[in-house]
VOBA-1610 file (N, C-alpha, C; in pm, whole numbers, padded with zeros to 5 digits, always signed):
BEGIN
Unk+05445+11895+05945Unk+05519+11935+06066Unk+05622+11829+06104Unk+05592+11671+06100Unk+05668+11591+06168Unk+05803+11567+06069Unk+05728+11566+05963Unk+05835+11564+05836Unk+05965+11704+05816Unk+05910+11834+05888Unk+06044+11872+05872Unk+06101+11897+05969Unk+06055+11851+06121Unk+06132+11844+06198Unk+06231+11719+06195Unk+06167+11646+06137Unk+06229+11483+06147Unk+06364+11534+06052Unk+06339+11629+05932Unk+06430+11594+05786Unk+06524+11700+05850Unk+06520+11785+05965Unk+06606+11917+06017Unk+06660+12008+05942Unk+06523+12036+05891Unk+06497+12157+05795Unk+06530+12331+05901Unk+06554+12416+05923Unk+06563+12481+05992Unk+06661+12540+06098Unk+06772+12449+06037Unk+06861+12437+06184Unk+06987+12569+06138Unk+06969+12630+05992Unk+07059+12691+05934Unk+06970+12854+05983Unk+07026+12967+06042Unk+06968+13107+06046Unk+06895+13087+05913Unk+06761+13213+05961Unk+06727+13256+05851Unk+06783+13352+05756Unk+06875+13456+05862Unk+06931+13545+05743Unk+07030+13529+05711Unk+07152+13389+05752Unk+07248+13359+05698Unk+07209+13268+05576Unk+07086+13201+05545Unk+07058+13102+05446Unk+07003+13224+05379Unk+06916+13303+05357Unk+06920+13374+05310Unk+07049+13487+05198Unk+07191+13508+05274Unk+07275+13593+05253Unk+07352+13443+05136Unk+07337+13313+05155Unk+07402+13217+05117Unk+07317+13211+04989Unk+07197+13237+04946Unk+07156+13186+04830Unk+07203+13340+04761Unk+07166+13447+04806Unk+07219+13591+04749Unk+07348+13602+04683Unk+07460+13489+04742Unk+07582+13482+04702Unk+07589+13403+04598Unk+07523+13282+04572Unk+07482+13165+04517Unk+07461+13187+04366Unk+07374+13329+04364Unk+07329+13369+04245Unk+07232+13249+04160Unk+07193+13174+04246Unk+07038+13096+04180Unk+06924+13152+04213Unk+06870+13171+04107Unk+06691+13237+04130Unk+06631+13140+04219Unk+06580+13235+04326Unk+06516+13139+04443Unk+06375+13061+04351Unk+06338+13082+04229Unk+06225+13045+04200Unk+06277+12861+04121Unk+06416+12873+04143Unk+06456+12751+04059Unk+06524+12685+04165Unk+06514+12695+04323Unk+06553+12629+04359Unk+06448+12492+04462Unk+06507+12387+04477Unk+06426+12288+04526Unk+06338+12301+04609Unk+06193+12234+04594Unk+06088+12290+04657Unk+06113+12212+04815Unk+06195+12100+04863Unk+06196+12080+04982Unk+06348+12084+05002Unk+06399+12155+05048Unk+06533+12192+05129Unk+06550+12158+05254Unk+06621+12049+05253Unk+06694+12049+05448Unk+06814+12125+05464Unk+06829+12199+05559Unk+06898+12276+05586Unk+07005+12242+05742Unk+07117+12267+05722Unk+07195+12238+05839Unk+07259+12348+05899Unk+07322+12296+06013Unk+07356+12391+06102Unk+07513+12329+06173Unk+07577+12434+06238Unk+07673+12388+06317Unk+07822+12387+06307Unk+07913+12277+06319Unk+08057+12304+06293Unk+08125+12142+06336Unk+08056+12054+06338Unk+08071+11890+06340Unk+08139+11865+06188Unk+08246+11807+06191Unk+08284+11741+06075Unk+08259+11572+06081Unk+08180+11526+05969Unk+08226+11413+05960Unk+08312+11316+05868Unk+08401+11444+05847Unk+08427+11374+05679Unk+08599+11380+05669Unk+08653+11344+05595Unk+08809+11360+05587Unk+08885+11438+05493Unk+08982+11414+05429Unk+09057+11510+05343Unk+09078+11653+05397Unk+09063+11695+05522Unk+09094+11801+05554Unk+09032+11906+05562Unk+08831+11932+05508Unk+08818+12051+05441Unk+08708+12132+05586Unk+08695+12256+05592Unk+08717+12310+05687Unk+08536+12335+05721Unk+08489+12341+05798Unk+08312+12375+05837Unk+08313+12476+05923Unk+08244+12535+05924Unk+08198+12663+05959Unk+08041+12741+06075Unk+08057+12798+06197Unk+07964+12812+06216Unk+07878+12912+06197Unk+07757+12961+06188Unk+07713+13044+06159Unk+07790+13195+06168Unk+07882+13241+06260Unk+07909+13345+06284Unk+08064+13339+06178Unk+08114+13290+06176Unk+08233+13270+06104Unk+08202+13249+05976Unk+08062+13187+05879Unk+08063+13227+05782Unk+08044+13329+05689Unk+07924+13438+05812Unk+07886+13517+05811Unk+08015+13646+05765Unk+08140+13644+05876Unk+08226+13700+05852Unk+08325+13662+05757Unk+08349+13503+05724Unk+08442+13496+05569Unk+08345+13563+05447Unk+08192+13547+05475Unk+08125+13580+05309Unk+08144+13732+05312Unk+08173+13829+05394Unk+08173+13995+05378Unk+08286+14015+05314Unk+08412+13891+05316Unk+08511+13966+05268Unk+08587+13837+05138Unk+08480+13756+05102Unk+08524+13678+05051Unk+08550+13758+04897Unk+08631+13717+04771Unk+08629+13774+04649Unk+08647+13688+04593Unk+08571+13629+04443Unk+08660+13548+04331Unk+08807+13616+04276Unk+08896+13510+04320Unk+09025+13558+04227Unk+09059+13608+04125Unk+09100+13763+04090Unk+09096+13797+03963Unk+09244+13655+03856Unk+09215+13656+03734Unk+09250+13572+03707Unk+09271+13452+03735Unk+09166+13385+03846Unk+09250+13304+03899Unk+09190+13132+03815Unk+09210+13035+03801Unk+09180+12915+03702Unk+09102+12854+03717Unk+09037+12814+03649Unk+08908+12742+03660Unk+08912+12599+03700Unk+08846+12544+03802Unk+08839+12416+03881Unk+08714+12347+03873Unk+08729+12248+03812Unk+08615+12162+03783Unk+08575+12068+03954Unk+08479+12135+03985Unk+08430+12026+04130Unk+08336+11952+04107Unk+08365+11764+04125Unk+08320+11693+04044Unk+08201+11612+04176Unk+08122+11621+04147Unk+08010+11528+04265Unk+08054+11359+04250Unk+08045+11291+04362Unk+08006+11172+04347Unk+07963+11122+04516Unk+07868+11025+04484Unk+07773+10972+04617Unk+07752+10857+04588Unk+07781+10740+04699Unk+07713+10676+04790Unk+07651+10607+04876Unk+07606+10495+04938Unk+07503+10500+04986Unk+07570+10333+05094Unk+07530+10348+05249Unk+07643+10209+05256Unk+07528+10129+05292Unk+07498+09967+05276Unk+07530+09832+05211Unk+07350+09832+05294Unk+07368+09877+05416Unk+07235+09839+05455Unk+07129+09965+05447Unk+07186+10063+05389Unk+07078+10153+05413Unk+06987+10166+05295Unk+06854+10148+05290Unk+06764+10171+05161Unk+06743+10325+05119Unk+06823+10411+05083Unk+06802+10501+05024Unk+06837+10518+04883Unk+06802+10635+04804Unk+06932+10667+04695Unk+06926+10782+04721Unk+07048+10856+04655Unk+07122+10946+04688Unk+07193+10966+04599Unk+07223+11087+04539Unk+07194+11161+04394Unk+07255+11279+04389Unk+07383+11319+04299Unk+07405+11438+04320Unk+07272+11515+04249Unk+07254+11636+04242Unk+07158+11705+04129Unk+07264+11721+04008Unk+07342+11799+04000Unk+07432+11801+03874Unk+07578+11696+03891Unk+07641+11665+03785Unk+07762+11638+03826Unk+07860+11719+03878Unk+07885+11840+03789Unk+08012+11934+03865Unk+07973+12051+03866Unk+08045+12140+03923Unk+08071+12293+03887Unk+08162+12297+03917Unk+08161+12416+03801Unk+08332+12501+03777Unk+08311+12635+03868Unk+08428+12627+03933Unk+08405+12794+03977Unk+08591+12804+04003Unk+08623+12958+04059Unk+08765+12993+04080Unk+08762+12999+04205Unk+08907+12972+04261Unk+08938+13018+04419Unk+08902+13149+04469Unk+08806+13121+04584Unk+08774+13275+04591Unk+08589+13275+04590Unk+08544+13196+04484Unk+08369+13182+04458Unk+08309+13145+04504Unk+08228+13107+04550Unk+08074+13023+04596Unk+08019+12962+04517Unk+07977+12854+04539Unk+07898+12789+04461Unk+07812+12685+04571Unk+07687+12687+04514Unk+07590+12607+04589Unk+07485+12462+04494Unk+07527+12401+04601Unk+07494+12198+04513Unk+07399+12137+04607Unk+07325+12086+04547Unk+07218+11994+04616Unk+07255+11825+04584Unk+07203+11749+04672Unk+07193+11624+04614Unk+07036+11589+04703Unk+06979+11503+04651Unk+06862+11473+04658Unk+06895+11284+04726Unk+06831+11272+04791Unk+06785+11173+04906Unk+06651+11121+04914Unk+06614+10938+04869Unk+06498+10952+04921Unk+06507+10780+04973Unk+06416+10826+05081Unk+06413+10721+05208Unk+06315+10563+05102Unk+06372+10449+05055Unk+06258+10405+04997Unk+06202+10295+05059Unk+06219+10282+05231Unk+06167+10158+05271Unk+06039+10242+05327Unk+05964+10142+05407Unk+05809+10180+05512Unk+05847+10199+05634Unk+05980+10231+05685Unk+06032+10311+05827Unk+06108+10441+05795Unk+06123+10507+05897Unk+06155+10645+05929Unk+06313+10605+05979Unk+06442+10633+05874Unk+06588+10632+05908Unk+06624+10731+05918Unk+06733+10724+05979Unk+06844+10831+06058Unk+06982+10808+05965Unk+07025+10888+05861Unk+07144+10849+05769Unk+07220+10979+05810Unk+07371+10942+05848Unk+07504+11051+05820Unk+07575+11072+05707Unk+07609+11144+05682Unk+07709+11150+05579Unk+07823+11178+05593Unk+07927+11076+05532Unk+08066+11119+05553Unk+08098+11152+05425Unk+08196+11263+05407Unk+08274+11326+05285Unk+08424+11293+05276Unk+08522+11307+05122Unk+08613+11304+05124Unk+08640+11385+04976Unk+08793+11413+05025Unk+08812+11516+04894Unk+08947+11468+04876Unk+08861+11501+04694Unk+09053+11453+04661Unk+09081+11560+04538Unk+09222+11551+04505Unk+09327+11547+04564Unk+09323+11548+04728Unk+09400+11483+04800Unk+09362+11485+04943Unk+09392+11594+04979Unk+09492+11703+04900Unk+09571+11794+04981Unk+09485+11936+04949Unk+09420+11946+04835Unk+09272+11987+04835Unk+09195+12047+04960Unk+09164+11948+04997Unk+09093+11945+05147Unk+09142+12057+05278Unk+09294+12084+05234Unk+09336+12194+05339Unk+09260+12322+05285Unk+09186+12352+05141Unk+09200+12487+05077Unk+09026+12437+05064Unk+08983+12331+05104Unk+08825+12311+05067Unk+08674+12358+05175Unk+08653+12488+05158Unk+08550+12495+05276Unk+08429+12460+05250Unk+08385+12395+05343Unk+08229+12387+05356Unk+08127+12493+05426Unk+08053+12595+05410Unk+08017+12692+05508Unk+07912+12596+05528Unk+07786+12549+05466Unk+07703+12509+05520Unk+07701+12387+05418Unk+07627+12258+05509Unk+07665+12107+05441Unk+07575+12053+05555Unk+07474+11957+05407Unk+07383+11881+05516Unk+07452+11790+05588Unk+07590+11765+05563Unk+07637+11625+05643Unk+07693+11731+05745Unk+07696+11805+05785Unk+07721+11866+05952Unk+07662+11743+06075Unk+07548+11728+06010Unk+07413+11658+06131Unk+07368+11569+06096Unk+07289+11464+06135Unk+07233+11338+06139Unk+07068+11404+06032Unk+07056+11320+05934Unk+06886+11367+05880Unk+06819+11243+05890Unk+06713+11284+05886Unk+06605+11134+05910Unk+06511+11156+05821Unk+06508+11078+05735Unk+06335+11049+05624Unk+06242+10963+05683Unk+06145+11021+05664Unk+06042+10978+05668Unk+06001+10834+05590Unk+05910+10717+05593Unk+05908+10622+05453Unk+05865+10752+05342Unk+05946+10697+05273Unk+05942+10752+05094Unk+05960+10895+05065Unk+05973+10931+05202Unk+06024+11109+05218Unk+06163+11125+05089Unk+06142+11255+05065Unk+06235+11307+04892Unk+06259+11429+05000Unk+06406+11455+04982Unk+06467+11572+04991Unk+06560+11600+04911Unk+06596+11748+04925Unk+06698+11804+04827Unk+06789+11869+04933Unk+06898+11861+04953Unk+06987+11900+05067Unk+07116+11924+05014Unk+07164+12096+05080Unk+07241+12193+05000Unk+07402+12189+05088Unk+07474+12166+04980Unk+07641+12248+05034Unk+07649+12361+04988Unk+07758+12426+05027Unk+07743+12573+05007Unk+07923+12571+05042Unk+07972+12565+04953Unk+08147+12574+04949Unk+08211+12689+04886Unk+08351+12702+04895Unk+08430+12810+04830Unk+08560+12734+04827Unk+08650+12719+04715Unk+08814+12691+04771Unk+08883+12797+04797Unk+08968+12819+04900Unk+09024+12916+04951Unk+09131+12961+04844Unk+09118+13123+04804Unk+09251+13182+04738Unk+09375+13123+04736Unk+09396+13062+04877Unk+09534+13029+04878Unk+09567+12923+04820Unk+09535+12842+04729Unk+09545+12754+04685Unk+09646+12759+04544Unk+09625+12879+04547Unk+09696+12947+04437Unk+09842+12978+04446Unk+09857+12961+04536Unk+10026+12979+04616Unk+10062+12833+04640Unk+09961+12765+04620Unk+10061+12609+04664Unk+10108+12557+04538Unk+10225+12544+04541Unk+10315+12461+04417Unk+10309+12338+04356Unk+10224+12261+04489Unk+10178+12143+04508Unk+10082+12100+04410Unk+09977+12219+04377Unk+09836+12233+04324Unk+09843+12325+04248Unk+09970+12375+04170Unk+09975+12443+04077Unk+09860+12408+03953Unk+09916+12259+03909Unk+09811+12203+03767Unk+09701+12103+03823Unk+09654+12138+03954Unk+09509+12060+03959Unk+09415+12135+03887Unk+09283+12094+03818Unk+09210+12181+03778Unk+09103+12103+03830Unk+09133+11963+03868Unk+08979+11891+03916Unk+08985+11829+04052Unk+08867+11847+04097Unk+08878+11780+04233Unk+08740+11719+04254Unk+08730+11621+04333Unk+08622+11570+04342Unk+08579+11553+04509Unk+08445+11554+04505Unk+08390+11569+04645Unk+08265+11449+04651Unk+08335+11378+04745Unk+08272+11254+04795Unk+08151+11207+04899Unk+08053+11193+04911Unk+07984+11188+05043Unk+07938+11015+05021Unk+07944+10942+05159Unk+07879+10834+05131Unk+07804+10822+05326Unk+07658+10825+05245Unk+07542+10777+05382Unk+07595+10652+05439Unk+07566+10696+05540Unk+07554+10540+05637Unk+07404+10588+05703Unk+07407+10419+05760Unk+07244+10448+05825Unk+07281+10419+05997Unk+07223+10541+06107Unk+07260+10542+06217Unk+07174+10516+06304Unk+07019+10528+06258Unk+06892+10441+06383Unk+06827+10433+06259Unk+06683+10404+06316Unk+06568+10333+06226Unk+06446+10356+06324Unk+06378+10422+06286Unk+06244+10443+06314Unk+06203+10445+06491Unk+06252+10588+06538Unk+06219+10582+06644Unk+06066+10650+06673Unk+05976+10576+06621Unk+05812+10558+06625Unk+05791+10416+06716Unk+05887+10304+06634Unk+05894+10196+06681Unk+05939+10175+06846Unk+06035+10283+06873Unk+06135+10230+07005Unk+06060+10278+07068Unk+05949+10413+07009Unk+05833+10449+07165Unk+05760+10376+07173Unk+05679+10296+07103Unk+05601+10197+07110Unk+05654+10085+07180Unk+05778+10045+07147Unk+05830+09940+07225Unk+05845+09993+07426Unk+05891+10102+07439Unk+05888+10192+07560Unk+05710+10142+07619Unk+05623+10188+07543Unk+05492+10272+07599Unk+05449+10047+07654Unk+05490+09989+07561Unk+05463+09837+07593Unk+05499+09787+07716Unk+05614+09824+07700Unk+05729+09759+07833Unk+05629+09859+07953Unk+05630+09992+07954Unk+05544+10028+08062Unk+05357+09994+08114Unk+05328+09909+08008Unk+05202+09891+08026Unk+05211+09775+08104Unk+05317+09651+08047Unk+05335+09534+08143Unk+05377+09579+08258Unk+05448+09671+08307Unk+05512+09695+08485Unk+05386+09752+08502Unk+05253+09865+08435Unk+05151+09828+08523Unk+05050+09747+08577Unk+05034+09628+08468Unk+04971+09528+08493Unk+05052+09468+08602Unk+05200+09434+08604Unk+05258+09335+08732Unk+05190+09388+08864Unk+05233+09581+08843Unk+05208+09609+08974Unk+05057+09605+09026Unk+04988+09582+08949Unk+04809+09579+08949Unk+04794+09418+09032Unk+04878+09340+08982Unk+04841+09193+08982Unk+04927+09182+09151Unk+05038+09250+09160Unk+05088+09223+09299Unk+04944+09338+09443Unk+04889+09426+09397Unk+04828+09500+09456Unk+04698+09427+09491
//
């Protein structure tokens, strides 16, 4: 229980995560046995690329189409991890290819390896930078703050498309590769500790007030 409230497993609808793996076309029997799931429309990342909230993805996936003819784009993973935070962080594959227009869904795997409970963000970047105008994210664990548990393992999903129009930019005529960046930072540390430190500090103001009484 504490573990997937802590990892904010849940925060994505059920029948939009649902309609997202249907599109995905991965056999739910091959996909990761612990999934954190996100929610929302917070960007923290740069290059331009666009996030989505539940209701708005809902309505781009009814009318989304792969481009007939349209060229194949190598989307290349890379991650990570900044200077003080003890995790690793892992794409699962290196790339996928898909066309403007497709879905495709990527995990990278996370695991907490100190003996406290952290709070890590993720920031993204995409390049070509200009990429990023045509790069959506519908659902992306870096929307929200996740927290591991000590030695907690997760597998945590994007769920992207590059927009058709990409195909009209002159700019990005001969890109065929782009790469998508995330690097953790670490944002608290084990708030087990700060209640304990709380429940302390209140035990001494009742002893003062015991000792003045």
């Amino acid at each position: 229980q504490e573990a997937r409230e802590s990892s904010g497993r849940g925060k994505v609808s059920q029948a939009l995560w649902d309609k997202l793996l249907d599109m995905s076309n991965v056999p739910r029997e091959m996909l990761p046995g612990s999934i954190v799931g996100s929610g929302g429309s917070t960007s923290h990342g740069r290059g331009g690329a666009k996030t989505w909230t539940d209701e708005e993805a809902a309505a781009k996936l009814a009318s989304l189409r792969p481009c007939k003819d349209g060229k194949l784009i190598t989307v290349r993973f890379d991650s990570t991890v900044g200077d003080v935070l003890p995790w690793s962080f892992v794409p699962a594959q290196l790339d996928v290819k898909v066309v403007p227009g497709e879905t495709a869904l990527s995990f990278f795997t996370a695991t907490n390896k100190s003996d406290k409970a952290i709070t890590g963000v993720a920031t993204y970047n995409v390049h070509p930078p200009k990429v990023g105008l045509y790069f959506n994210k519908i659902q992306c664990f870096c929307f929200e703050e996740q927290r591991l548990l000590p030695g907690e393992t997760v597998d945590m999903p994007v769920f992207f498309f590059i927009d058709p129009e990409i195909m009209e930019d002159p700019q990005l005529r001969h890109v065929n590769n782009v790469t998508l960046s995330y690097t953790f930072f670490q944002t608290d540390m084990d708030y087990d500790d700060d209640e304990e430190d709380d429940e302390e500090d209140g035990e001494e103001e009742d002893e003062e007030r015991e000792g003045v009484v």
